[in-house]
Biopython code that builds the backbone (N, CA, C, O; Angstrom):
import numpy as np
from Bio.PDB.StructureBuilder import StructureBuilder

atoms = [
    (1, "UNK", "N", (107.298, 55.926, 113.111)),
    (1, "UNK", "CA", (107.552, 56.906, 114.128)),
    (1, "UNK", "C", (108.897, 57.591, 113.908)),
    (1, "UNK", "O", (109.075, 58.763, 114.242)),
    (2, "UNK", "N", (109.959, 56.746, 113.267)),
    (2, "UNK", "CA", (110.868, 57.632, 113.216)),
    (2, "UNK", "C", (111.350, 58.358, 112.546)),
    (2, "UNK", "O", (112.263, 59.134, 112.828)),
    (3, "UNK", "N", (110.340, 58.100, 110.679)),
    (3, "UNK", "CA", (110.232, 58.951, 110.147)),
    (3, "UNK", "C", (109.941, 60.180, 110.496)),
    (3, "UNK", "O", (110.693, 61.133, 110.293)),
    (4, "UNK", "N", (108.704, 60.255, 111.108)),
    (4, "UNK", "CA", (107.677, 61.527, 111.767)),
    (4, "UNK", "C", (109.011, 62.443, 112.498)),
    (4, "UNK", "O", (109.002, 63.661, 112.318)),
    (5, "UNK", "N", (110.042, 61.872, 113.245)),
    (5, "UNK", "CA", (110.727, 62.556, 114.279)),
    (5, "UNK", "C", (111.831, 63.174, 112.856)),
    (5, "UNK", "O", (112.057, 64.343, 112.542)),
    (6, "UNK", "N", (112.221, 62.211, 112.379)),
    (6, "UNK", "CA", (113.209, 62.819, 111.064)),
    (6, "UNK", "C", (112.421, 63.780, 110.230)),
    (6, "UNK", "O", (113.190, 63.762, 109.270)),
    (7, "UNK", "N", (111.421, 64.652, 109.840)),
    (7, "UNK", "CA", (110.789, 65.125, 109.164)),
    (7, "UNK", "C", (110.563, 66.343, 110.248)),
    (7, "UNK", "O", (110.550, 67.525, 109.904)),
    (8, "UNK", "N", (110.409, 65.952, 111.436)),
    (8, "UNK", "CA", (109.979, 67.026, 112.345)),
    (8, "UNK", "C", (111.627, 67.696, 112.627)),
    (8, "UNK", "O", (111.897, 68.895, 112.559)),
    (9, "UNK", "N", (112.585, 66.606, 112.947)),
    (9, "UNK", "CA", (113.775, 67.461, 112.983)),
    (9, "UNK", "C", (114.836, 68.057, 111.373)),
    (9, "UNK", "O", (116.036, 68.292, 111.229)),
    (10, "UNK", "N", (113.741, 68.105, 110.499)),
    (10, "UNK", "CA", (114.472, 68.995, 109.419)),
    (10, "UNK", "C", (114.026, 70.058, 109.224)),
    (10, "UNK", "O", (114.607, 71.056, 108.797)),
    (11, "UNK", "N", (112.306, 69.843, 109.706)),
    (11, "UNK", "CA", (111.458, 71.244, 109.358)),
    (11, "UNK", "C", (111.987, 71.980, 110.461)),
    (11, "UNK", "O", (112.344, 73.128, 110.195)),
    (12, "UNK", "N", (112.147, 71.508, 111.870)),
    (12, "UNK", "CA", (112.208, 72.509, 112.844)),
    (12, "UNK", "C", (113.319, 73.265, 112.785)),
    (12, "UNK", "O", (112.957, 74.436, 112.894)),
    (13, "UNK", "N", (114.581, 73.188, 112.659)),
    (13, "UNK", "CA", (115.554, 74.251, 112.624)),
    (13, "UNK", "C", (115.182, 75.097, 111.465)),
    (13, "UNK", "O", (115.778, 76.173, 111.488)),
    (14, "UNK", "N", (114.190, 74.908, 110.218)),
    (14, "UNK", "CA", (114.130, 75.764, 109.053)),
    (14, "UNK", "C", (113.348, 76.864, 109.476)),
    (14, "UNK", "O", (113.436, 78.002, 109.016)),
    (15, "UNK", "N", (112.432, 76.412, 110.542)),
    (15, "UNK", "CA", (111.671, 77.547, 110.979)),
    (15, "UNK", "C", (112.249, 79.075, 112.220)),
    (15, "UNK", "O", (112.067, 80.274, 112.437)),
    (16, "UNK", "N", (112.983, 77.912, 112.674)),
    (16, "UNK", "CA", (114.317, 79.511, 113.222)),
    (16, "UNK", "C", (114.264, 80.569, 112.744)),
    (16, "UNK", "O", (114.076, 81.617, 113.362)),
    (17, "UNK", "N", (114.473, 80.404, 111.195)),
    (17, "UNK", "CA", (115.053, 81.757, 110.561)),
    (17, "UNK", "C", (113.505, 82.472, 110.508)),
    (17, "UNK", "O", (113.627, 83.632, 110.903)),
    (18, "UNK", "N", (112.481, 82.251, 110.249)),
    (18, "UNK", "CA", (111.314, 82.398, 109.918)),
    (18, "UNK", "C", (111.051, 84.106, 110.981)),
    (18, "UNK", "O", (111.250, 84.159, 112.194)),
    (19, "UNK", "N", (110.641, 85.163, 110.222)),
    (19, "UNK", "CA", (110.583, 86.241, 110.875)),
    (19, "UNK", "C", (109.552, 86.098, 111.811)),
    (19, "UNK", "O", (108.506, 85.449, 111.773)),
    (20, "UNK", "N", (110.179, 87.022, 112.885)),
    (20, "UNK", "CA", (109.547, 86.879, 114.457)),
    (20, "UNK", "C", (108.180, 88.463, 114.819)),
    (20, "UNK", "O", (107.526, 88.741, 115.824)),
    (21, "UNK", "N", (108.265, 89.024, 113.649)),
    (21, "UNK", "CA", (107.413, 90.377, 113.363)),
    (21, "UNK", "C", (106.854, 90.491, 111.808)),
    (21, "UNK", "O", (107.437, 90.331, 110.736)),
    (22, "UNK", "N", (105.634, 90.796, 112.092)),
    (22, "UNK", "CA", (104.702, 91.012, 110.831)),
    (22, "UNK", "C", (105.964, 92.332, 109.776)),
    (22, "UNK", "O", (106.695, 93.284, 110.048)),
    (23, "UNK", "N", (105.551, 91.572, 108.586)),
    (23, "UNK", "CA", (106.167, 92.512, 107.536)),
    (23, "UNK", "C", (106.010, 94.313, 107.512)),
    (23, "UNK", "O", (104.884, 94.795, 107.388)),
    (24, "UNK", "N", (106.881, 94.954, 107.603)),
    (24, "UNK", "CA", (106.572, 96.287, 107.631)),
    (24, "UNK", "C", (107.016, 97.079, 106.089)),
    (24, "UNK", "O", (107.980, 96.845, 105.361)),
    (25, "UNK", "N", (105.891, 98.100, 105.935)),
    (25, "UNK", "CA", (106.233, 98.404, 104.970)),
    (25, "UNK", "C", (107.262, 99.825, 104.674)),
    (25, "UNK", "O", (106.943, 101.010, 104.766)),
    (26, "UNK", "N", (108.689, 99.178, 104.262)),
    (26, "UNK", "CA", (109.370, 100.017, 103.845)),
    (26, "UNK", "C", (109.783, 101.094, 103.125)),
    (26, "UNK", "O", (110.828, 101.728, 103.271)),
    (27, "UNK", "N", (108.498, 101.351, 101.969)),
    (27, "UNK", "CA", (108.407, 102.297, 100.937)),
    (27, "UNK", "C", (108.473, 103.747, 101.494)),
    (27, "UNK", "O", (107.438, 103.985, 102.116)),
    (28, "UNK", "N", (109.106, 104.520, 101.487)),
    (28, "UNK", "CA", (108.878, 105.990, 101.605)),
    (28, "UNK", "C", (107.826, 106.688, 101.267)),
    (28, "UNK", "O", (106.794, 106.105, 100.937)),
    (29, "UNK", "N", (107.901, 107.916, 101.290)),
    (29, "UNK", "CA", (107.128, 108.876, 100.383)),
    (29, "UNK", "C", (107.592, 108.854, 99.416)),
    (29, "UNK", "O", (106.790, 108.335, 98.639)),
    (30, "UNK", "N", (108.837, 109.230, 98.729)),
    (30, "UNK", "CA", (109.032, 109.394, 97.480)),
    (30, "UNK", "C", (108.619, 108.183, 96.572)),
    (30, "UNK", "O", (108.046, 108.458, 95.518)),
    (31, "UNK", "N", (108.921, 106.505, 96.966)),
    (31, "UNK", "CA", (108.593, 105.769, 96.460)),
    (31, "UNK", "C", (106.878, 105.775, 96.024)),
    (31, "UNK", "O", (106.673, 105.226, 94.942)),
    (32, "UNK", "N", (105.806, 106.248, 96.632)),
    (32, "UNK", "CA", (105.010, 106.039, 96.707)),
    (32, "UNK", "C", (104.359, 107.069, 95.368)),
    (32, "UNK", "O", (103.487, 106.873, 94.521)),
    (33, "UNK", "N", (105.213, 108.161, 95.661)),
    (33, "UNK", "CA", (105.309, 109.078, 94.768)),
    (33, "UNK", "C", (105.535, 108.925, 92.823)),
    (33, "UNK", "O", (104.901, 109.190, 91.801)),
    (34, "UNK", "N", (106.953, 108.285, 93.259)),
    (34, "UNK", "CA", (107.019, 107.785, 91.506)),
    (34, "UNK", "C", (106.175, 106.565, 91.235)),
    (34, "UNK", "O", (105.861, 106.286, 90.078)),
    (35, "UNK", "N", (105.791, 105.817, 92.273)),
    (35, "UNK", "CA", (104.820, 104.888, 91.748)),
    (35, "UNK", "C", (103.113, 105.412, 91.065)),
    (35, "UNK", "O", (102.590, 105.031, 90.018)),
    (36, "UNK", "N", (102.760, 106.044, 91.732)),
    (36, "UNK", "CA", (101.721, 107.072, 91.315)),
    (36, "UNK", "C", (102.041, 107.690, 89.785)),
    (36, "UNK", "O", (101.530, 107.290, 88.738)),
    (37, "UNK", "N", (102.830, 108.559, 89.907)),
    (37, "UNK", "CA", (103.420, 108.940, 88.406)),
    (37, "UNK", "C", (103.490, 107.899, 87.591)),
    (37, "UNK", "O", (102.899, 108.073, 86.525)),
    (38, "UNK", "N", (104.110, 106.681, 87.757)),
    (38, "UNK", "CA", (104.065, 106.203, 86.853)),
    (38, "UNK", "C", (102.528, 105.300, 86.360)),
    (38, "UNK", "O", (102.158, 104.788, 85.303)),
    (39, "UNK", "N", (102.193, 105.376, 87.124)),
    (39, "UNK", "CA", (100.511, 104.905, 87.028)),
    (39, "UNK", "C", (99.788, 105.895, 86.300)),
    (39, "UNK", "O", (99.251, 105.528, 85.255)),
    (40, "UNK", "N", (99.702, 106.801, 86.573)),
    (40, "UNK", "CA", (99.200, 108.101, 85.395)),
    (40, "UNK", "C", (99.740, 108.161, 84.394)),
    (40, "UNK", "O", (98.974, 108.261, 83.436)),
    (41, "UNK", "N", (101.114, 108.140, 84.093)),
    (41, "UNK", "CA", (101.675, 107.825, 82.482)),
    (41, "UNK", "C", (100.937, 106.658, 81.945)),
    (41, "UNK", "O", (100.488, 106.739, 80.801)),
    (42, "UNK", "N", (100.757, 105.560, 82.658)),
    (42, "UNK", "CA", (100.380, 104.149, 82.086)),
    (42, "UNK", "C", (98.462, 104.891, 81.537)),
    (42, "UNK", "O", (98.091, 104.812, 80.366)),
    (43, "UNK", "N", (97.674, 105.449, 82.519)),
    (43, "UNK", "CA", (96.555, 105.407, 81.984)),
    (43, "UNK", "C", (96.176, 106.318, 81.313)),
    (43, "UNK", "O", (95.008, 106.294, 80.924)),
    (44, "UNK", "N", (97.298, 107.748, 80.852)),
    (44, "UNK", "CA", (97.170, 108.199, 80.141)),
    (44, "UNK", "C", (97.755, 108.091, 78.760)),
    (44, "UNK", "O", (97.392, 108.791, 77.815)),
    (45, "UNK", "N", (98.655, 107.196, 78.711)),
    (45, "UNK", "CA", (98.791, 106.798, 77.227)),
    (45, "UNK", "C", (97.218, 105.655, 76.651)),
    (45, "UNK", "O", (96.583, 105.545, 75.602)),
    (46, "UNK", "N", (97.159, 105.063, 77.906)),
    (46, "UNK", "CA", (95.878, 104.340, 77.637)),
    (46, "UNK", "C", (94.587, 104.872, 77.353)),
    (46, "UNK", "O", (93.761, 104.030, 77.000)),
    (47, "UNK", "N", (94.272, 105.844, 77.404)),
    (47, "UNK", "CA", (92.972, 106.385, 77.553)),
    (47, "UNK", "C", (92.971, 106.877, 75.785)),
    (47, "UNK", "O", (91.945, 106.585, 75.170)),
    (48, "UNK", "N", (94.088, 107.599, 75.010)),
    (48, "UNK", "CA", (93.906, 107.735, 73.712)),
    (48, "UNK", "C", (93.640, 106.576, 73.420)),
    (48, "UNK", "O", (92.434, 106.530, 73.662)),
    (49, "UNK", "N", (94.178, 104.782, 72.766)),
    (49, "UNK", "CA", (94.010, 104.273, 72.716)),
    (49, "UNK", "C", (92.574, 103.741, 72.771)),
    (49, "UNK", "O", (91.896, 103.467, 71.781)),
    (50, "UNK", "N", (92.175, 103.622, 74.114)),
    (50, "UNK", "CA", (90.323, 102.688, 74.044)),
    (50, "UNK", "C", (89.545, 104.041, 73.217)),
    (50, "UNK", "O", (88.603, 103.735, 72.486)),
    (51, "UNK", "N", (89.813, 105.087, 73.292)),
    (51, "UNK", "CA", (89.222, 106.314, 72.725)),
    (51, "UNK", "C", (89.226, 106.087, 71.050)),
    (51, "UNK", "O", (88.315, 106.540, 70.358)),
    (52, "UNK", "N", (90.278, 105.387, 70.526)),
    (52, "UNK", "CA", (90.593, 105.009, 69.430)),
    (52, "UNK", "C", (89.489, 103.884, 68.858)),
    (52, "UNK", "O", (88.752, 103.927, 67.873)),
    (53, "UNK", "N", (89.746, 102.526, 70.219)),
    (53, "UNK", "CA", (88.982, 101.724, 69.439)),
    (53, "UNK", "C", (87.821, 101.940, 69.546)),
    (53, "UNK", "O", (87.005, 101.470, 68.754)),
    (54, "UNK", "N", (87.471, 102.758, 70.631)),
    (54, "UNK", "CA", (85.724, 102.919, 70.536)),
    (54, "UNK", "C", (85.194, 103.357, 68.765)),
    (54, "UNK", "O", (84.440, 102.816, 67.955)),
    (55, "UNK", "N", (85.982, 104.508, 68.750)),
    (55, "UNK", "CA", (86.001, 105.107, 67.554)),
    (55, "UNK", "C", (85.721, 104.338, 65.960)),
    (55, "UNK", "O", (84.905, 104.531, 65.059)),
    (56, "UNK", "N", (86.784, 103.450, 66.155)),
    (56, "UNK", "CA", (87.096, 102.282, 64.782)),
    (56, "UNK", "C", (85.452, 101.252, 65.513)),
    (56, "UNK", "O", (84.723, 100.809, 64.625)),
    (57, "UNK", "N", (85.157, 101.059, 66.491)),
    (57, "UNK", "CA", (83.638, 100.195, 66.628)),
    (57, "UNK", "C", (82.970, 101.000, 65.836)),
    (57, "UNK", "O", (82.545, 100.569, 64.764)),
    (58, "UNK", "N", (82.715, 102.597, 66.310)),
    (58, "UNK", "CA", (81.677, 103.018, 66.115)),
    (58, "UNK", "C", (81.467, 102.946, 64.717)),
    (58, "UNK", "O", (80.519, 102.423, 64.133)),
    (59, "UNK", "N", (82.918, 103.802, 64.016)),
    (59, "UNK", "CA", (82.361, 104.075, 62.970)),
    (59, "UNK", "C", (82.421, 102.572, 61.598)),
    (59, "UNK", "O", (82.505, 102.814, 60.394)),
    (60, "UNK", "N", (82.360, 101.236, 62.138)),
    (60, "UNK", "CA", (82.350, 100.046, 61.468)),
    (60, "UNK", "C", (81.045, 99.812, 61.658)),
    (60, "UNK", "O", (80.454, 99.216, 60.757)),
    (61, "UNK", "N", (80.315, 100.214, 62.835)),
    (61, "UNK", "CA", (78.837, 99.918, 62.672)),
    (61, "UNK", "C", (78.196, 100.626, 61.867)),
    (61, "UNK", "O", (77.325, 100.085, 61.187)),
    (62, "UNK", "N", (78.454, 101.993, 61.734)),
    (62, "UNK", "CA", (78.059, 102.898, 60.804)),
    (62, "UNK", "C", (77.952, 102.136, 59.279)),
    (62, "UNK", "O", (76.959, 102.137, 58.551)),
    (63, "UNK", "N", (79.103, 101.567, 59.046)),
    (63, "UNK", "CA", (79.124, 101.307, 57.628)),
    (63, "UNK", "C", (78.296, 100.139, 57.306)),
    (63, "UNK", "O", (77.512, 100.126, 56.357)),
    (64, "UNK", "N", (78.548, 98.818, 58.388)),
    (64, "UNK", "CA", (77.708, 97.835, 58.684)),
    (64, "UNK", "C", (76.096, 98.461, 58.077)),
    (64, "UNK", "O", (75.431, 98.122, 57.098)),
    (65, "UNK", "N", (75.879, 99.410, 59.052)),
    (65, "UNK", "CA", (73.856, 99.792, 58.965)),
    (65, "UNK", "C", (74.617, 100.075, 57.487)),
    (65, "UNK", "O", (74.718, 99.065, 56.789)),
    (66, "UNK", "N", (75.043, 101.041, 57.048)),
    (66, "UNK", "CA", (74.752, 101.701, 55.655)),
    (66, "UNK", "C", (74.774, 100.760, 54.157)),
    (66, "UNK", "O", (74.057, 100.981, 53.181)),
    (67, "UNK", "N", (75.498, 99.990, 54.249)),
    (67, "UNK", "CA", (75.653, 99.068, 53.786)),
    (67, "UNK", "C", (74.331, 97.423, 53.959)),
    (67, "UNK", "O", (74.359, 96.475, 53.174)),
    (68, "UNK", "N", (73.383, 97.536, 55.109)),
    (68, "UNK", "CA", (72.600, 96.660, 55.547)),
    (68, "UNK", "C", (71.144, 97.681, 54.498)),
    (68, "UNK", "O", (70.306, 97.271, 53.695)),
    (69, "UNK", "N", (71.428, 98.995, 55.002)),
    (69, "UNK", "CA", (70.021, 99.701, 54.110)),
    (69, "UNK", "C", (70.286, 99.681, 52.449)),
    (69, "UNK", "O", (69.420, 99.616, 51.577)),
    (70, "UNK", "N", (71.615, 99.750, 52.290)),
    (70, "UNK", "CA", (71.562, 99.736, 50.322)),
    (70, "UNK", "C", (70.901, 98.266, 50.311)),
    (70, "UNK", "O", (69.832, 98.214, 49.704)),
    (71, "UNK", "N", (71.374, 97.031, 50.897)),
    (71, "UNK", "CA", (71.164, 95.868, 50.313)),
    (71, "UNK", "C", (69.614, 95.275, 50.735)),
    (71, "UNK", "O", (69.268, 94.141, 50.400)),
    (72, "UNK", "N", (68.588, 96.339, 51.638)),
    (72, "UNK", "CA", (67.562, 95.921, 51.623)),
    (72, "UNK", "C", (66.846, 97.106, 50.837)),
    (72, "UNK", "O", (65.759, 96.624, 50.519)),
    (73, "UNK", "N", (66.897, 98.244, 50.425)),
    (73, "UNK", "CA", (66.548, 98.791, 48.963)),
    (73, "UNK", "C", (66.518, 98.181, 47.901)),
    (73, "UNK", "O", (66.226, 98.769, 46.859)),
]
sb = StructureBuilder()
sb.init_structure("model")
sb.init_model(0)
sb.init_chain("A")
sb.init_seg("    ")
for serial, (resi, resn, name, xyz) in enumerate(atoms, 1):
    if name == "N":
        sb.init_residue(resn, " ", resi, " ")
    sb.init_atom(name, np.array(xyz, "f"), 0.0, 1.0, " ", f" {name:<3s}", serial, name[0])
structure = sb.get_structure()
């Protein structure tokens, strides 16, 4: 039991500080703004890229078949 009371009186003053209102969100407009921008830089450097590897798939299957028809000729 007197553990329980020693455990209850360390947690309880920690919870004092503990905020008394749901989190609000502080971001502005502008923040919201360069975050956006920078999200479009990110998926437009990305989009050359998968455009790339589609490319290097495609044209490895290509060679794959061409290479599959010489060796069954």
């Amino acid at each position: 039991m007197k553990a329980l009371v020693a455990i209850i009186g360390t947690i309880a003053p920690a919870t004092a500080f503990a905020a008394s209102t749901p989190g609000v969100d502080d971001l502005g407009l502008f923040s919201w703004i360069f975050l956006g921008f920078c999200t479009l830089l990110i998926i437009a450097q990305a989009m050359p890229a998968v455009l790339l590897m589609f490319g290097i798939a495609k044209e490895m299957t290509g060679i794959v078949r061409d290479e599959m028809k010489e060796h069954n000729s």
